[in-house]
TORKOL-4160 file (C-alpha; in steps of 0.2 Angstrom, whole numbers, padded with zeros to 4 digits, m for minus):
86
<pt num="1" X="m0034" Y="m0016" Z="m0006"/>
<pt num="2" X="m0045" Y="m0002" Z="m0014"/>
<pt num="3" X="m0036" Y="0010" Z="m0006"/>
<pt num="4" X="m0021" Y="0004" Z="m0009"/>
<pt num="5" X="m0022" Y="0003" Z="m0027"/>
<pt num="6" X="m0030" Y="0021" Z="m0027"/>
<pt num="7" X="m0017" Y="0032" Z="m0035"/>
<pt num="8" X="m0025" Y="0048" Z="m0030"/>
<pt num="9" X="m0030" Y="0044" Z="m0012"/>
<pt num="10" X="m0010" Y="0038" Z="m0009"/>
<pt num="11" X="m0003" Y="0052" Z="m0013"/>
<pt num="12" X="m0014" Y="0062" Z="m0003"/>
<pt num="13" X="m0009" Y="0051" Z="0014"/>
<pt num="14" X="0009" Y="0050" Z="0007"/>
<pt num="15" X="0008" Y="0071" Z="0006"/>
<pt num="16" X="0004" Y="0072" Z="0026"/>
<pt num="17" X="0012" Y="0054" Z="0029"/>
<pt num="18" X="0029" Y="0050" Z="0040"/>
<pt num="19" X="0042" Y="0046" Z="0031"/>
<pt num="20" X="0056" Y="0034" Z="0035"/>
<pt num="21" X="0072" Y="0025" Z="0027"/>
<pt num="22" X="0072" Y="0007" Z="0030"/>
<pt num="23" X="0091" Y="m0001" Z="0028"/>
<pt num="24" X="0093" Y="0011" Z="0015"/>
<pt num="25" X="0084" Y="0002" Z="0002"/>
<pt num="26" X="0067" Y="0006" Z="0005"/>
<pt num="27" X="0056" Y="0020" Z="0010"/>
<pt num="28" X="0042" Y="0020" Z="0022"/>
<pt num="29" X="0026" Y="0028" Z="0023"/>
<pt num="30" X="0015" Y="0025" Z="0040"/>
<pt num="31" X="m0002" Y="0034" Z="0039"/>
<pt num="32" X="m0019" Y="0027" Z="0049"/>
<pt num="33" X="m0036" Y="0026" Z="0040"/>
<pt num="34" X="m0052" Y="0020" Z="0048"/>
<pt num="35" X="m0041" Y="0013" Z="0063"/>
<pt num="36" X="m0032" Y="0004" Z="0053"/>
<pt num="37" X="m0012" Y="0006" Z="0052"/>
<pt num="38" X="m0004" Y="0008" Z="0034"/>
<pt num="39" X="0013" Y="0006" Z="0031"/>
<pt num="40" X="0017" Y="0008" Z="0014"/>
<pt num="41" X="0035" Y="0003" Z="0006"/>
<pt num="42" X="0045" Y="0010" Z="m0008"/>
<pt num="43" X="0060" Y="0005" Z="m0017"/>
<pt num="44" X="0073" Y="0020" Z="m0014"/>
<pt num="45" X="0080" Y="0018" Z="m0031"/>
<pt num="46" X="0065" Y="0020" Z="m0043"/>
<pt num="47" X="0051" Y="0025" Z="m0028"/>
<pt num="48" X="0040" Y="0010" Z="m0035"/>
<pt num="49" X="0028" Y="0002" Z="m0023"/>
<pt num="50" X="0037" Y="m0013" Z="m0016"/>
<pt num="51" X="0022" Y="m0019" Z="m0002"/>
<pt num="52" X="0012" Y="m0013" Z="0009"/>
<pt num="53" X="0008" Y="m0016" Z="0030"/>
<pt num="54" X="m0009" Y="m0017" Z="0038"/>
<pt num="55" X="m0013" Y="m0019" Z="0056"/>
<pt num="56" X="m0030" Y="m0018" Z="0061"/>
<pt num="57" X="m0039" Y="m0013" Z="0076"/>
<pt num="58" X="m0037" Y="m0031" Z="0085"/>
<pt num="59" X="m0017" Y="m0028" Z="0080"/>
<pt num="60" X="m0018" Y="m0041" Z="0067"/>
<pt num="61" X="m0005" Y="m0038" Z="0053"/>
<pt num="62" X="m0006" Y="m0042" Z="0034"/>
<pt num="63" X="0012" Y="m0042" Z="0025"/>
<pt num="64" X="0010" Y="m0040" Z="0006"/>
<pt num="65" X="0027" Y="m0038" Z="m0004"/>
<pt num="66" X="0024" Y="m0035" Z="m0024"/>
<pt num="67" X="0039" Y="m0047" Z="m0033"/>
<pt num="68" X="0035" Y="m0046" Z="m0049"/>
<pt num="69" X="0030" Y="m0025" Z="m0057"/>
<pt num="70" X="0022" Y="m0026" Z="m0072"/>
<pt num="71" X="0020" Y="m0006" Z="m0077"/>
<pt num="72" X="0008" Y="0004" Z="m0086"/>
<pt num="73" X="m0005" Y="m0011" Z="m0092"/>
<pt num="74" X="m0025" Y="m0010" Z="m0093"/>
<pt num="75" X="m0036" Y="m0021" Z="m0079"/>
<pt num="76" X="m0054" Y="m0021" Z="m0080"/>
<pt num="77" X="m0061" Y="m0011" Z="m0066"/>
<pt num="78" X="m0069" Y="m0027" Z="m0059"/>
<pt num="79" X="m0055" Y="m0038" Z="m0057"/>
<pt num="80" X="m0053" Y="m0036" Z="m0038"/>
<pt num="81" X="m0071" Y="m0036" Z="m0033"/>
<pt num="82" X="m0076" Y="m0051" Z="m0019"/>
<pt num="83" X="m0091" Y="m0059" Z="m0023"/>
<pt num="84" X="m0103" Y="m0056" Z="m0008"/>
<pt num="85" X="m0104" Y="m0071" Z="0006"/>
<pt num="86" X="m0121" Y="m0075" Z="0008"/>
């Protein structure tokens, strides 16, 4: 999620990245980090981040799709911190 939410490391993948249109409505970038596959999708009409794909290593895949965009609004930096499992 770090990465994901990191404006500067996407759009260095998105730079080198493949690029593919999906049922003309969405736009697709597919990148690996740490052998982990990252797909990245973006509306066609406005280019906002509509969800991302993950599959990991063991080929297990994580779907998140974003529903609701608010814009433009300060989080404290802390917000998507786990706490660490003892």
């Amino acid at each position: 999620l770090n990465l994901i939410l990191d404006k500067r490391y996407l759009l260095d993948k998105i730079r080198t990245a493949k690029k593919q249109n999906v049922d003309n409505e969405l736009i697709n970038y597919s990148f690996f980090e740490n052998d982990n596959e990252i797909n990245l999708f973006f509306n066609t009409i406005n280019h906002k981040l509509v969800g991302w794909q993950t599959t990991d290593i063991y080929q297990n895949i994580n779907i998140t799709f974003i529903s609701s965009i608010i814009e433009n609004i300060v989080i404290e930096k802390n917000l998507f911190k786990l706490p660490i499992q003892k």
